[in-house]
C-alpha positions in Angstrom: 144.3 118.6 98.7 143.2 114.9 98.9 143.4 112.3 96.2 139.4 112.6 95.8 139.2 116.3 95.7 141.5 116.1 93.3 139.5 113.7 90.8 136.8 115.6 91.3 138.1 118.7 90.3 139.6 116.7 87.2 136.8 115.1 86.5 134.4 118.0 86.2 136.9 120.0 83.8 135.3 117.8 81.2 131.9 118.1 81.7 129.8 118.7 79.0 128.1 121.5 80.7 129.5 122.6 84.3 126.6 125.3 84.5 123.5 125.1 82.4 119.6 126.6 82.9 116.5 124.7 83.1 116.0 125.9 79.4 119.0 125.2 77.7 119.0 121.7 79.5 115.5 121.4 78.1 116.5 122.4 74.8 119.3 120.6 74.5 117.4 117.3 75.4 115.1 118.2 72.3 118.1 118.9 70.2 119.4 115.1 71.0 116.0 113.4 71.6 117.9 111.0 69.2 120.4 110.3 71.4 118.7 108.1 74.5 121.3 107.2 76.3 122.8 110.8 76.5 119.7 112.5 77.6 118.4 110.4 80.0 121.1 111.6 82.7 119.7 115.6 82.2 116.3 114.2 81.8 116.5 112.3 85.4 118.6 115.0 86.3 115.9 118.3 86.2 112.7 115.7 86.4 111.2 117.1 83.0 108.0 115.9 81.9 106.8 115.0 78.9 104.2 117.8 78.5 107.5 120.3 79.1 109.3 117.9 76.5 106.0 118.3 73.9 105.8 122.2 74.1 109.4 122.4 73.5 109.0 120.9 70.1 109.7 117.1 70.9 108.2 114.6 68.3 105.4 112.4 70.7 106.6 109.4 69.6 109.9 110.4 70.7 108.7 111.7 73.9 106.8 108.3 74.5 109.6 105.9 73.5 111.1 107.3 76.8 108.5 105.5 78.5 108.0 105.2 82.7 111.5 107.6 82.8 108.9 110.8 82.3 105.9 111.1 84.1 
């Protein structure tokens, strides 16, 4: 096995979440909404929107201080 491969495989043994839904990403962005420099990577990552990010209970103002990341 290569020196990449190897990282790699390192690497992602301390992911946060290796394998994670739609839903539990969603819920977990509302759960840290908080947080903006964690969330923006799973944000990005499954391209929610902020009518997704209302209906699963995110505060508006929270949803909006996101700004041009959402559409």
């Amino acid at each position: 096995m290569g020196k990449a491969k190897k990282r790699s495989l390192k690497n992602g043994i301390n992911d946060k979440f290796p394998c994670i839904t739609r839903e539990a990403a969603l819920a977990s962005v509302v759960k840290n909404i908080e947080k903006k420099a964690e969330v923006i990577n799973t944000i990005t990552l499954f391209d929610f929107t902020a009518e997704e990010m209302l209906e699963a209970g995110a505060a508006y103002e929270d949803v909006m201080a996101l700004g041009g990341m959402i559409h």
